[in-house]
N, C-alpha and C positions, 0 to 999 in steps of 0.2 A: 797418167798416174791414177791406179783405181780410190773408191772412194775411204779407202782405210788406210791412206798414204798423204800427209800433209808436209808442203818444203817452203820454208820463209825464214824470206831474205832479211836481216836487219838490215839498216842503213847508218854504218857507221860503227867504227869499235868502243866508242863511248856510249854509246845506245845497249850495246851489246852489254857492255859490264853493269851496267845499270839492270838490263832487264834479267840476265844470272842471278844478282847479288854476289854479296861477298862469298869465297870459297863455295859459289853454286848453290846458295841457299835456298833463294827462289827456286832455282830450277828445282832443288830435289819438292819442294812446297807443291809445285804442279806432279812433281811425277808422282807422289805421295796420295794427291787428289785423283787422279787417272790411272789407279794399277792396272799393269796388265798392258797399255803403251808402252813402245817402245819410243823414244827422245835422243837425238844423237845431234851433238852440236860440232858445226868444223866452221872453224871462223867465224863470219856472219854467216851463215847456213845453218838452220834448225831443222834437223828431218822429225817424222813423227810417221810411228805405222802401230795401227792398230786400230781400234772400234771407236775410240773416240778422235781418231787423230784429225777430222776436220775440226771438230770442236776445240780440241786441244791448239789449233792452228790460228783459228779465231782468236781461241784466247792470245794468244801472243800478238798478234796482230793488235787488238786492243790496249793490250799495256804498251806496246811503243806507240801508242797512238797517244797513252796517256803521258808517255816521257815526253812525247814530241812537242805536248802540252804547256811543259814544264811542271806536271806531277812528278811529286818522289814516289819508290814504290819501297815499300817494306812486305816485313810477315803478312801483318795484318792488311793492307792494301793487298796485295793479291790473295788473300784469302776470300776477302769482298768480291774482288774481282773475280774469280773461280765462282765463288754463287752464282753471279750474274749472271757469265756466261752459260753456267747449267740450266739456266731460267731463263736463256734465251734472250736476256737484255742484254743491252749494248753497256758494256761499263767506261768508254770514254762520252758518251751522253751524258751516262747521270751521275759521274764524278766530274766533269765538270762543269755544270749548271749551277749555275752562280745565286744567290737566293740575293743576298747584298753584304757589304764589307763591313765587317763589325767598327766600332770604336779605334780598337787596335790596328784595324789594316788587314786582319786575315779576311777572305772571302767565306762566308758560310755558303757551305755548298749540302746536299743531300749524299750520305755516304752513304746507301743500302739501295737496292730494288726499291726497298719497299717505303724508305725515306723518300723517295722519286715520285712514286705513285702518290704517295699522302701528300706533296706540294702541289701534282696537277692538279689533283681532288681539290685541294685550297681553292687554286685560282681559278677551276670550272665552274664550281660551285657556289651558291648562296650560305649552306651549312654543312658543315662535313665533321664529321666524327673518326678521330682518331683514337682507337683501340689494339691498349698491348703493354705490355710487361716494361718495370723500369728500364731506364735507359736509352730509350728507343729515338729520342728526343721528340716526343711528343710535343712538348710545351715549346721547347726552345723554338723547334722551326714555327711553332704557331707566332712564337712572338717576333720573329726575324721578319714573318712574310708579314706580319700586321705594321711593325716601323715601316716596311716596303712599302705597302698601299698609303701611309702616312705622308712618308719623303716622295712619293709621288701624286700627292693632292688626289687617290680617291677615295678615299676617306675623311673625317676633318677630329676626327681622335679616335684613341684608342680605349678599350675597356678592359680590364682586368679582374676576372673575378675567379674565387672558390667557393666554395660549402666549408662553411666553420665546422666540422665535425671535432666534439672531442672523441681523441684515442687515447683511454685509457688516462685522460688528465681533463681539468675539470674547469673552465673558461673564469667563473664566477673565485677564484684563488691567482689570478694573475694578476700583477699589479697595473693600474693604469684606467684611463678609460675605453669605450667601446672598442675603438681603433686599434690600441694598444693590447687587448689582451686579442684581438685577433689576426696583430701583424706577423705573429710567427706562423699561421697559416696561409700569409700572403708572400712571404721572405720568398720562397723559388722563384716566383711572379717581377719579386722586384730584381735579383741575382740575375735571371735572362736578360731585364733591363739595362742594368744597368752595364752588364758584358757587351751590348750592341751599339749602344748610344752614351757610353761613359756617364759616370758619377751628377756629373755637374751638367749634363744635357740630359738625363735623365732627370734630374730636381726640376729643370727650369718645364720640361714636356708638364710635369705631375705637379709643379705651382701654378701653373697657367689652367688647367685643368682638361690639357689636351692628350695627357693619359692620366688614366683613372682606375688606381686598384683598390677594390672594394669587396665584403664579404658578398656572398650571393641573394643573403636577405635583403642588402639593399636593392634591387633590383628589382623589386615588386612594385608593379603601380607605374612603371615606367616605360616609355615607348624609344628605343634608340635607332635614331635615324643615322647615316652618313657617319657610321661607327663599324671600327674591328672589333669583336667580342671574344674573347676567350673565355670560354668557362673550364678549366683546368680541373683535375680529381675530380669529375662526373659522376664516379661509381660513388661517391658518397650525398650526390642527392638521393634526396627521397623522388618518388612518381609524379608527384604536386610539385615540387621544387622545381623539376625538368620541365611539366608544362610551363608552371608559371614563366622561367628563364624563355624557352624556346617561342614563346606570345612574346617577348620584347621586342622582338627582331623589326625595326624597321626598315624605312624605304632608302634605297644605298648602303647598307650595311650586310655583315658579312659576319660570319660567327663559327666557331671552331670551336667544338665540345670533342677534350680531350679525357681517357680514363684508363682504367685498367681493374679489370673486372674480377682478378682475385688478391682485391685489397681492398675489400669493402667495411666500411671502420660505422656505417652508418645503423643506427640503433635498431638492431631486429631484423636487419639484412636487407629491408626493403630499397635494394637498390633501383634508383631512375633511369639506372643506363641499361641495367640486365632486361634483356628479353626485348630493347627499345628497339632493336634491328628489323623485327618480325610487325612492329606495327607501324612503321615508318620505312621501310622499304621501300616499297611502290610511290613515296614523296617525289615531282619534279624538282631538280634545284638542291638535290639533298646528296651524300656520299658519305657511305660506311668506309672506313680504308683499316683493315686490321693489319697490326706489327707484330714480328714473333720473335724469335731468337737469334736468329742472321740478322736481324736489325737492330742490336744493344751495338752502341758503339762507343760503352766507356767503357774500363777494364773487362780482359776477356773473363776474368771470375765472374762478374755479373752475367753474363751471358751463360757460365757452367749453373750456377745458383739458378736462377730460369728455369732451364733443363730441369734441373734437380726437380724443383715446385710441379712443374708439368709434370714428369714423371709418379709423385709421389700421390697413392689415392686420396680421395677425400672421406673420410671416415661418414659413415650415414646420420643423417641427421644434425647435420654440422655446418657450418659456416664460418668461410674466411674472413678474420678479426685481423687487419696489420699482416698478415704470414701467420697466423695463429688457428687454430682449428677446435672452434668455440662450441659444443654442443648446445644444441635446444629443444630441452625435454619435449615431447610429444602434448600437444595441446597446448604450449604455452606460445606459438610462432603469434606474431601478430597478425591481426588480419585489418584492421585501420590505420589510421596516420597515427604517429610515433608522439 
């Protein structure tokens, strides 16, 4: 069979209806992704002729590999799957690599390439930096792999921090004390928690003081040893913020600076994380992992919204406020700390 001719076998006709979908949905999803291949199915028999047809063959190979599993496959699962394969990844590896079983019982597993890459980076690595547009689950998997090193004693707590930035509201008019007017910039932080380790295992982790969500100013002055760190919304440190945070890092600890670099809410744009790639590159023990748009894996609108922002220029002289595109007059940029 020449190289533009691919023939595989399903194993079984309930494998087979699964890997069609209903009224041949899936299939047309692949043929749709591959124009130009020809796809001809007789039974369990899938032929495939054209320039992609070993790829095309792989991929199938892959999704019964993922039924065989016992993954389901829908739209969106083989739409993932179809990236992969174009990227040359294995998508029954990295759907099913298991991170650990939430609260609920589901496995949190890395749904993207690039959700894959950003977990080995975790666990290679001493500090790794995950950078990319909402949705990508930047936070969540940081905080899934950090309960991981928890529930497996190498760590002895967890830490939780952001940058209190106000956007566009004003800290000193929220009712309450310190903690309170800055718990709504910690709410995501506790949301991932509490989704992983339920309500009432998350209180007893965060009364015992074996996790710890705190703004980033407290952080200063401190040395953490034998600690997961997350520093979550990075793009809104300042330069000082980032060193000060990235000097905490002690001996058995492990830190994970997540951002996203056009949503910068931080006074005068002096982001800590913009430009941090080029001087921290060459670090042993360190990993940049950037996420992009085949990696939002919450409604496919988020992922179109994305697109839209990347596409759209940046007007000169301007910076991103929230999604907003904020001018600043010429000679008025900061050039010191804020």
């Amino acid at each position: 069979m020449s190289p533009s001719q691919a023939k595989i076998l399903v194993p079984g006709n309930h494998l087979m209806a699964a890997l069609l979908g209903p009224r041949d949905e899936l299939l047309r999803l692949v043929q749709a992704a591959f124009a130009g291949a020809s796809i001809v199915v007789r039974g369990n028999e899938i032929s495939i002729e054209g320039n992609d047809a070993v790829r095309i063959g792989r991929l199938f190979e892959e999704m019964v590999l993922l039924l065989e599993a016992g993954e389901s496959l829908d739209a969106v699962q083989v739409g993932r799957t179809i990236d992969m394969v174009k990227e040359d990844v294995s998508p029954s590896e990295v759907l099913t690599s298991e991170v650990l079983r939430s609260a609920r019982g589901r496995p949190v597993r890395p749904k993207t390439a690039g959700q894959k890459r950003y977990t080995d980076a975790i666990a290679a690595n001493i500090v790794t930096f995950g950078i990319g547009p909402a949705g990508t689950g930047k936070s969540y998997l940081a905080v899934a792999l950090a309960v991981q090193a928890l529930q497996e004693h190498r760590v002895s707590r967890i830490i939780l921090t952001r940058p209190a930035v106000e956007a566009g509201e004003r800290l000193g008019f929220l009712p309450g004390d310190l903690m309170a007017k800055v718990d709504p910039y910690l709410r995501p932080l506790y949301d991932a928690l509490y989704d992983l380790v339920d309500t009432d295992g998350a209180q007893r982790l965060l009364d015992r003081g074996t996790v710890e969500v705190a703004p980033l100013a407290f952080m200063r002055g401190r040395t953490l040893n034998s600690s997961f760190i997350i520093l979550d919304e990075a793009q809104n440190t300042t330069p000082e913020q980032m060193k000060m945070f990235l000097t905490r890092i002690g001996f058995g600890s492990k830190a994970v600076v997540t951002g996203d670099v056009t949503q910068v809410d931080v006074p005068g744009g002096r982001s800590g994380l913009i430009g941090l790639e080029e001087v921290l590159g060459g670090v042993a023990d360190l990993a940049f992992v950037h996420l992009g748009r085949n990696d939002v894996v919450r409604h496919r609108i988020v992922a179109d919204i994305v697109d839209a922002y990347e596409r759209f220029p940046r007007p000169a002289g301007s910076r991103r406020t929230g999604g907003e595109a904020v001018a600043e007059p010429d000679g008025l940029r900061p050039t010191g700390p804020p």
